[in-house]
C-alpha positions in Angstrom: 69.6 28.8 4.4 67.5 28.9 1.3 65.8 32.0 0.7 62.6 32.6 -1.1 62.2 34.2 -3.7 59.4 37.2 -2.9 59.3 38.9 -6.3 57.3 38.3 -9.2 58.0 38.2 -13.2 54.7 39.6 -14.0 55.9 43.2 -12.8 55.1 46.5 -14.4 56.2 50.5 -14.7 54.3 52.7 -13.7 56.2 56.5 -14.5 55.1 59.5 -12.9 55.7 63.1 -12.9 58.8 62.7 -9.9 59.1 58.7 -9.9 59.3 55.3 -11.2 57.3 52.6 -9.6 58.1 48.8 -10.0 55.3 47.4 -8.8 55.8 43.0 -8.0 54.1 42.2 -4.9 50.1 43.3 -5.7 49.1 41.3 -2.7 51.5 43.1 -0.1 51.4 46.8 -2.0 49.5 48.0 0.8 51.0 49.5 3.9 48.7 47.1 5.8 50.8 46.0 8.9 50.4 47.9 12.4 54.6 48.6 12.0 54.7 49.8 8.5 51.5 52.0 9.4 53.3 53.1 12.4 56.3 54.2 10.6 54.4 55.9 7.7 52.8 58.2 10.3 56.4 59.3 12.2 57.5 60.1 8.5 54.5 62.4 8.0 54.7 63.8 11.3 58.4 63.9 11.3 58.2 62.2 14.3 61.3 60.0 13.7 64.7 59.5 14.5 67.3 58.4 12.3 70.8 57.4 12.9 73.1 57.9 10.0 76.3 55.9 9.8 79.1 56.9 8.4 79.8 60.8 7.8 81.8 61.4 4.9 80.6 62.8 1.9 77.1 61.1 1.4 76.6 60.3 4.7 76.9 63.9 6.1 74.6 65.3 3.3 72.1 62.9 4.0 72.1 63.7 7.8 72.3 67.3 6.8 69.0 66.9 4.8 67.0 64.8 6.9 67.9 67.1 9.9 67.1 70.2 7.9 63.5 68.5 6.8 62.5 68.3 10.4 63.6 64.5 11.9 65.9 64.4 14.4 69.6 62.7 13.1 72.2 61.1 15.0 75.3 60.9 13.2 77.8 58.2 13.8 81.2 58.1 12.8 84.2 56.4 14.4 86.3 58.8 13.4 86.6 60.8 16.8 88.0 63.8 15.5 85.4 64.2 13.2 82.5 63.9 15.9 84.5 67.0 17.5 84.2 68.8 14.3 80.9 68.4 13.4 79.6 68.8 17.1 81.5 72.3 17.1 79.8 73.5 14.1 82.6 72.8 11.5 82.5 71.0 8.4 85.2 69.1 6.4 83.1 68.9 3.4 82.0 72.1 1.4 78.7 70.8 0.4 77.7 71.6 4.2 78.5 74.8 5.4 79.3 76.0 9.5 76.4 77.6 9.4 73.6 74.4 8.5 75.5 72.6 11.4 75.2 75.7 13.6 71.8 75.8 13.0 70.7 72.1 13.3 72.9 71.8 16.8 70.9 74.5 18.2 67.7 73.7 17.0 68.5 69.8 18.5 67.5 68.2 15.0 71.7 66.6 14.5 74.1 65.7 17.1 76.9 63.0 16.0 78.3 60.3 18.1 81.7 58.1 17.4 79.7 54.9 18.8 76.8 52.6 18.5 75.5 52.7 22.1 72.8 55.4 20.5 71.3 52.4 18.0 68.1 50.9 20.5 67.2 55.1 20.6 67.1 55.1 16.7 64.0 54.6 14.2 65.8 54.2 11.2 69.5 53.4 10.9 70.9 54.3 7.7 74.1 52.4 6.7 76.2 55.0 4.7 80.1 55.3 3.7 81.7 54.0 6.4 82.4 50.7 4.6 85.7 49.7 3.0 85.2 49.9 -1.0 88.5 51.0 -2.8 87.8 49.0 -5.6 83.8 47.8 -7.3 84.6 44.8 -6.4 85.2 44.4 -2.6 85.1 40.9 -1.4 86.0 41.5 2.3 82.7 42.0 3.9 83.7 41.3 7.5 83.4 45.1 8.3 79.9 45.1 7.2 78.8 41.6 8.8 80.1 42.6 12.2 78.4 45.9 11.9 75.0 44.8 11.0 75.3 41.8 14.1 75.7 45.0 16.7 72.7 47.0 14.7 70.7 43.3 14.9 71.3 43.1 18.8 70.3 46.4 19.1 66.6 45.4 17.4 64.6 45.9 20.9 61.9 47.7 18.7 61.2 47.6 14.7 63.6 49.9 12.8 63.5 50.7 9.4 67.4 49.6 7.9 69.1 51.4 4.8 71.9 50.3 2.6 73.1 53.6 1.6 77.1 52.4 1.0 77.5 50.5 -2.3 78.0 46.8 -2.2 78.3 44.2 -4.4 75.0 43.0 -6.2 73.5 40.3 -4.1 75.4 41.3 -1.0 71.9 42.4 0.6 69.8 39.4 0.1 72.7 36.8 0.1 74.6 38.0 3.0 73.2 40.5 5.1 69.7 39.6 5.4 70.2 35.9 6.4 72.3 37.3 9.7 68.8 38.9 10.4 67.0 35.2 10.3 70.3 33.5 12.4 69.1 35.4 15.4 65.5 35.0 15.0 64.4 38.5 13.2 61.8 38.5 11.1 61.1 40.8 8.5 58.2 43.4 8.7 57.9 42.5 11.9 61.3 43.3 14.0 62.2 45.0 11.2 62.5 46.5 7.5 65.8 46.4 5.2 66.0 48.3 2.2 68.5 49.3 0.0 69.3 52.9 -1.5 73.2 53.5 -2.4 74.3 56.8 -2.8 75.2 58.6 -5.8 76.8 62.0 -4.4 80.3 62.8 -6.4 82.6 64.7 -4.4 83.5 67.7 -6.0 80.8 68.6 -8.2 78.4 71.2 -7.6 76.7 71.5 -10.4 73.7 69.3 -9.3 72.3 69.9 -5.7 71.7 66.6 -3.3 68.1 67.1 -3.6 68.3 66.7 -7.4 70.2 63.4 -7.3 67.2 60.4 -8.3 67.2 57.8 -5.3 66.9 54.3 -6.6 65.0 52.6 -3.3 64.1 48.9 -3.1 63.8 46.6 -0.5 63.5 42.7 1.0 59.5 43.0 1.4 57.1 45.7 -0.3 56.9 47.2 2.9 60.8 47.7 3.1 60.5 49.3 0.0 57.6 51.5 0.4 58.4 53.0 3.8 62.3 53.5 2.8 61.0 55.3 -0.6 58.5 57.2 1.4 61.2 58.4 3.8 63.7 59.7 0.8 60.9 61.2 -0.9 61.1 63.7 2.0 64.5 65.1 0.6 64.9 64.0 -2.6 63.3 65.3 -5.8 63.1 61.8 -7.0 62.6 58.1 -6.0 63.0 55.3 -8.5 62.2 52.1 -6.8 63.3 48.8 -8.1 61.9 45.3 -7.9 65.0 44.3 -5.7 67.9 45.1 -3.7 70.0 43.0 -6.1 68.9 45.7 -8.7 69.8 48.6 -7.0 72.6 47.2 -5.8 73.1 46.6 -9.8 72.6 49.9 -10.8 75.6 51.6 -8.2 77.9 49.0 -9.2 76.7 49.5 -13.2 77.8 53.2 -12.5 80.7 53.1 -10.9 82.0 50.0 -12.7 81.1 51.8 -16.0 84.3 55.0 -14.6 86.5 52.0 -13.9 86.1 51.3 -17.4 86.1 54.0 -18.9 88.9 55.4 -16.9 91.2 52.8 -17.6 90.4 52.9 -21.7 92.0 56.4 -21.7 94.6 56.0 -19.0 96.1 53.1 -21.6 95.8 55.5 -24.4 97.7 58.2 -22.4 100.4 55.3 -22.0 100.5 54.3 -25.8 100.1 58.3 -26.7 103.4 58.6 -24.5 105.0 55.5 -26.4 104.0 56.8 -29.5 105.6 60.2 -28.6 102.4 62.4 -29.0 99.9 63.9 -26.5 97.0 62.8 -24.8 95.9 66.0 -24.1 95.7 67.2 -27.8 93.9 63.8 -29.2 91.1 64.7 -26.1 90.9 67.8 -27.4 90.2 66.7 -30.6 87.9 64.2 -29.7 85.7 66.4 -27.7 84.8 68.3 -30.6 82.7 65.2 -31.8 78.9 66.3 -31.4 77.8 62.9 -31.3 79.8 61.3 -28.5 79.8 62.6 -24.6 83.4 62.2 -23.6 84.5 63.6 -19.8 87.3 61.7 -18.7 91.1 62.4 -18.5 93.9 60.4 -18.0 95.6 59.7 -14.8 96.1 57.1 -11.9 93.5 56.0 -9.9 89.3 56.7 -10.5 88.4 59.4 -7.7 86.3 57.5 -5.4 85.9 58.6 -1.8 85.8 55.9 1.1 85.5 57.0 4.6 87.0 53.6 6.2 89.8 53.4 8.1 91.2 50.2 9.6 92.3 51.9 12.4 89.1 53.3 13.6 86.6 50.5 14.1 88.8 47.2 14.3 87.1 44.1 13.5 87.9 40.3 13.0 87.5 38.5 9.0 84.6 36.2 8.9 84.2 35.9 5.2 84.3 37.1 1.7 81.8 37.4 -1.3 82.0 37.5 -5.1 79.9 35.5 -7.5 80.9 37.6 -10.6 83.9 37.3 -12.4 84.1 40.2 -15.4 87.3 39.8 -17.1 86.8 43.7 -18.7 86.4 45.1 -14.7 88.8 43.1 -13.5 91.7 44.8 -16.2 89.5 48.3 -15.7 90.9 47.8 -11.9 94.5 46.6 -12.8 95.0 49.5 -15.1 93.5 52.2 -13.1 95.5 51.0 -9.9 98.7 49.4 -10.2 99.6 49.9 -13.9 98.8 53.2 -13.8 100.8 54.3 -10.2 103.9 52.5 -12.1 104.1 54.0 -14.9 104.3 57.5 -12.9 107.1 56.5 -11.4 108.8 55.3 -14.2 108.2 58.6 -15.7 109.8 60.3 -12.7 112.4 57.9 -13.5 113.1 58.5 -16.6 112.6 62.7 -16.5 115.6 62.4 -13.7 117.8 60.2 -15.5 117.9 62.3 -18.7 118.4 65.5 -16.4 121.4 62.8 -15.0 119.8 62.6 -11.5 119.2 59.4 -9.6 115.4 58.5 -8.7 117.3 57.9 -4.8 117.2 60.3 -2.9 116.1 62.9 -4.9 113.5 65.7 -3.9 110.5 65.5 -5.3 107.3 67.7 -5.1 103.7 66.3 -5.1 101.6 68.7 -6.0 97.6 67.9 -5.0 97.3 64.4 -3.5 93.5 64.5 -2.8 91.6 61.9 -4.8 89.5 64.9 -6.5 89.6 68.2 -7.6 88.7 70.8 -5.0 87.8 67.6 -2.6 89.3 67.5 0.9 89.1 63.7 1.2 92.5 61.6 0.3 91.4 58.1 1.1 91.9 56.2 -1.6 94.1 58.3 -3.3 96.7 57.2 -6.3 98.9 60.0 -4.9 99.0 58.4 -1.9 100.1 54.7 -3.6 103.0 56.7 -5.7 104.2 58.4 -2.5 104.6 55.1 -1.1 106.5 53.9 -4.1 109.0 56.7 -4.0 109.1 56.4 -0.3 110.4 52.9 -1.1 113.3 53.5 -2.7 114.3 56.1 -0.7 113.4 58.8 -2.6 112.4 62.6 -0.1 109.3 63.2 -1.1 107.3 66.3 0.2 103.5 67.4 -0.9 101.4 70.5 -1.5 97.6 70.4 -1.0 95.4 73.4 0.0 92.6 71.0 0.9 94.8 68.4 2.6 96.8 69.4 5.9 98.2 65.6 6.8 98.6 62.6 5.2 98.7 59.1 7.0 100.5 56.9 5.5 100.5 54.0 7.5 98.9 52.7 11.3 102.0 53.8 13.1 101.7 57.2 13.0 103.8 57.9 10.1 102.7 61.0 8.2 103.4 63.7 6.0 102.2 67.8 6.0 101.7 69.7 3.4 104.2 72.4 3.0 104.2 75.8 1.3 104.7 76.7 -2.1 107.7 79.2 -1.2 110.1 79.9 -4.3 113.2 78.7 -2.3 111.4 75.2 -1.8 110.6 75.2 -5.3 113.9 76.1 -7.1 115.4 73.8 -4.5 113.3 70.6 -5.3 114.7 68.1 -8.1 110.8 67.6 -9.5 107.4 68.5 -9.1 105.0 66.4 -9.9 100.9 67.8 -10.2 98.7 64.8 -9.4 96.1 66.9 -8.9 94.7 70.5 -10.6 93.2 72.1 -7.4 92.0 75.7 -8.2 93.2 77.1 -5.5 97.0 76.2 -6.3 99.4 78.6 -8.6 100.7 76.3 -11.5 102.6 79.7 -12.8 104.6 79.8 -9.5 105.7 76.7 -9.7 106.5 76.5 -13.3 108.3 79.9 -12.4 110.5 78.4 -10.2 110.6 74.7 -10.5 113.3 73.2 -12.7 111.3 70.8 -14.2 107.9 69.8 -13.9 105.5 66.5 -14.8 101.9 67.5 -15.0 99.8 65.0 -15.1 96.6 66.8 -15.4 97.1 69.4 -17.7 96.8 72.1 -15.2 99.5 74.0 -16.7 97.7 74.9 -20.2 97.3 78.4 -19.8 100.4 79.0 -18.8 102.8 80.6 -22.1 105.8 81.4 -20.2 108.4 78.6 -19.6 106.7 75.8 -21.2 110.1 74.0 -21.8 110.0 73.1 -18.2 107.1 71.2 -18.3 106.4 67.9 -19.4 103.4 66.5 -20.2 102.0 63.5 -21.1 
């Protein structure tokens, strides 16, 4: 199917006082169809309702915020357990307290749902992390396809459509949007498709949702309008783009551009460690330069949240997609992932075999396993990759987290609890290991106590007393 192209080169910017306008369609600027009219009026009326998909982190805030605005949300998650929660009033993330939920159930503005029998109801269905995307590049798009052919048979009226999960550029208009034309939808008529990803991080509350820019664009002028009309509801401030290849663009510049920089100072923390000096100290240093802006720290993994689980919402492989090959993500990904778990456990190695222990069958203590700090979520997790390693070679391996109750580790039931930080466990355990410098945990207890101790994220620095049992790196 050859698409064409509907955009412009002769575009321009137009900046306001609370957005950017990228205007490349003069001749369909106006909102001059009966549908897009239609929906412009239930936005302004708030006469709408809008099915979120996907309740982790963005997806709940962005239910949260719609419901609070006045439209009435359907969440949907597959994750039963979490329907429970959330239709009980209680929330897993911190950013929404029991009380907004308490107050949006009772009002009838949010009720969540673990299936997609509610879509035909829906006005707008907003596609949000639900999708599989441990890595920037994610070439299995099978989950996605066979979600969007259930939201396509469920097209009995014209719904407004939102890419709010992050996808690889050109996913939208290369894959997605041609499923639409296979069963005979057409665009501004049986429907709209727009694109927004999210840009929520977990863990950081120094910037409210509302503040967070929205980069909106869409497959027709219309798309785009109405989807940057909706957002501009909640959010402070809509950027829209001349396509959904460049928003797609600009989430996968942003997260692509952690990867990278992740992985430049998880290899110096490995030559630092060679070399036989700290990482920690050079950081220092090179945070008192006033002309750079330098916020990452070493260790495993990047911190991204995803929401999917295989076991959930099973669904067949159809196909893949990647057009871009970029040799510096591509190593970003190696380093941050697989280079980075092993060279933990060859430092728990080699810590045991100078204290002449064997890495089988020793106890060992993960301390934090969440893929954050102060974050709940674990999916995705380099803790949870290095607990699998040690599991392998048959080490016992046991795990603190305030924020984290159970661990799965695998389809079959197989999982871990977190256990308490007594002084018995402690003096008894062969290693502990912080992954992970929750506030909440007490890094003097276990230093205290814990014969020896690899800390990973520094989040033993104020301690003074027994600093010989810690290792850093």
């Amino acid at each position: 199917m050859i698409l064409k192209k509907w955009w412009k080169m002769d575009s321009f910017i137009k900046v306001s006082e609370d957005n950017v306008f990228i205007d490349l369609d003069n001749n369909d600027s106006a909102l001059n169809s009966i549908g897009a009219k239609e929906f412009l009026e239930k936005i302004e009326s708030k006469n709408l309702s809008i099915g979120i998909i996907g309740l982790g982190y963005a997806g709940l805030q962005l239910a949260v915020a719609f419901a609070s605005y006045g439209f009435i949300v359907t969440g949907i998650d597959f994750d039963k357990d979490k329907v429970k929660k959330l239709n009980k009033a209680k929330s897993y993330i911190d950013e929404v307290s029991n009380e907004q939920l308490s107050l949006l159930l009772k009002s009838d503005k949010f009720y969540a749902v673990s299936d997609l029998s509610v879509l035909p109801e829906l006005d707008v269905i907003v596609v949000s992390d639900q999708i599989p995307t441990q890595y920037p590049k994610n070439k299995d798009l099978s989950f996605v396809i066979a979600l969007f052919e259930k939201i396509i048979d469920s097209l009995d009226s014209t719904k407004l459509i939102v890419l709010d999960q992050f996808f690889e550029p050109g996913t939208c208009a290369d894959v997605l949007f041609p499923l639409f034309g296979e069963q005979n939808k057409t665009i501004n008529d049986d429907y709209f498709l727009a694109v927004s990803p999210e840009r929520v991080e977990a863990g950081n509350k120094k910037i409210k949702f509302s503040l967070i820019p929205r980069v909106v664009s869409g497959m027709t002028s219309h798309s785009r309008q109405l989807a940057a009309e909706l957002f501009k509801t909640i959010q402070n401030s809509v950027i829209e783009v001349s396509s959904p290849t460049v928003a797609e663009m600009v989430k996968f510049f942003e997260i692509s551009n952690k990867w990278v920089n992740q992985a430049f100072v998880n290899e110096m923390m490995m030559t630092c460690r060679h070399m036989g000096i700290s990482i920690w100290e050079v950081i220092s240093s090179v945070r008192s330069n006033p002309f750079e802006s330098f916020r990452y720290v070493p260790g495993p993994g990047i911190g991204e949240t995803s929401q999917y689980s295989d076991e959930s919402f099973k669904l067949h492989s159809r196909r893949g997609f990647s057009k871009l090959r970029h040799d510096i993500l591509d190593k970003s990904i190696e380093i941050n992932t697989s280079k980075s778990t092993n060279f933990v456990v060859e430092q728990i190695t080699e810590i045991l075999n100078d204290r002449k222990k064997c890495l089988k069958e020793s106890n060992i203590l993960i301390v934090g396993i969440a893929n954050r700090r102060n974050v709940r979520e674990w999916n995705e997790s380099a803790a949870v990759d290095i607990i699998k390693i040690l599991l392998s070679k048959k080490v016992n391996v046991y795990y603190h987290d305030p924020f984290v109750d159970k661990l799965q580790l695998d389809g079959k039931g197989f999982f871990l609890t977190s256990i308490k930080l007594s002084e018995d466990m402690l003096k008894w355990i062969d290693l502990a290991v912080i992954l992970m410098d929750h506030s909440q945990i007490d890094y003097g207890k276990i230093v205290d106590n814990a014969s020896i101790v690899l800390d990973l994220k520094y989040a033993t620095k104020k301690i003074k007393k027994n600093r010989d049992n810690i290792v850093l790196l």
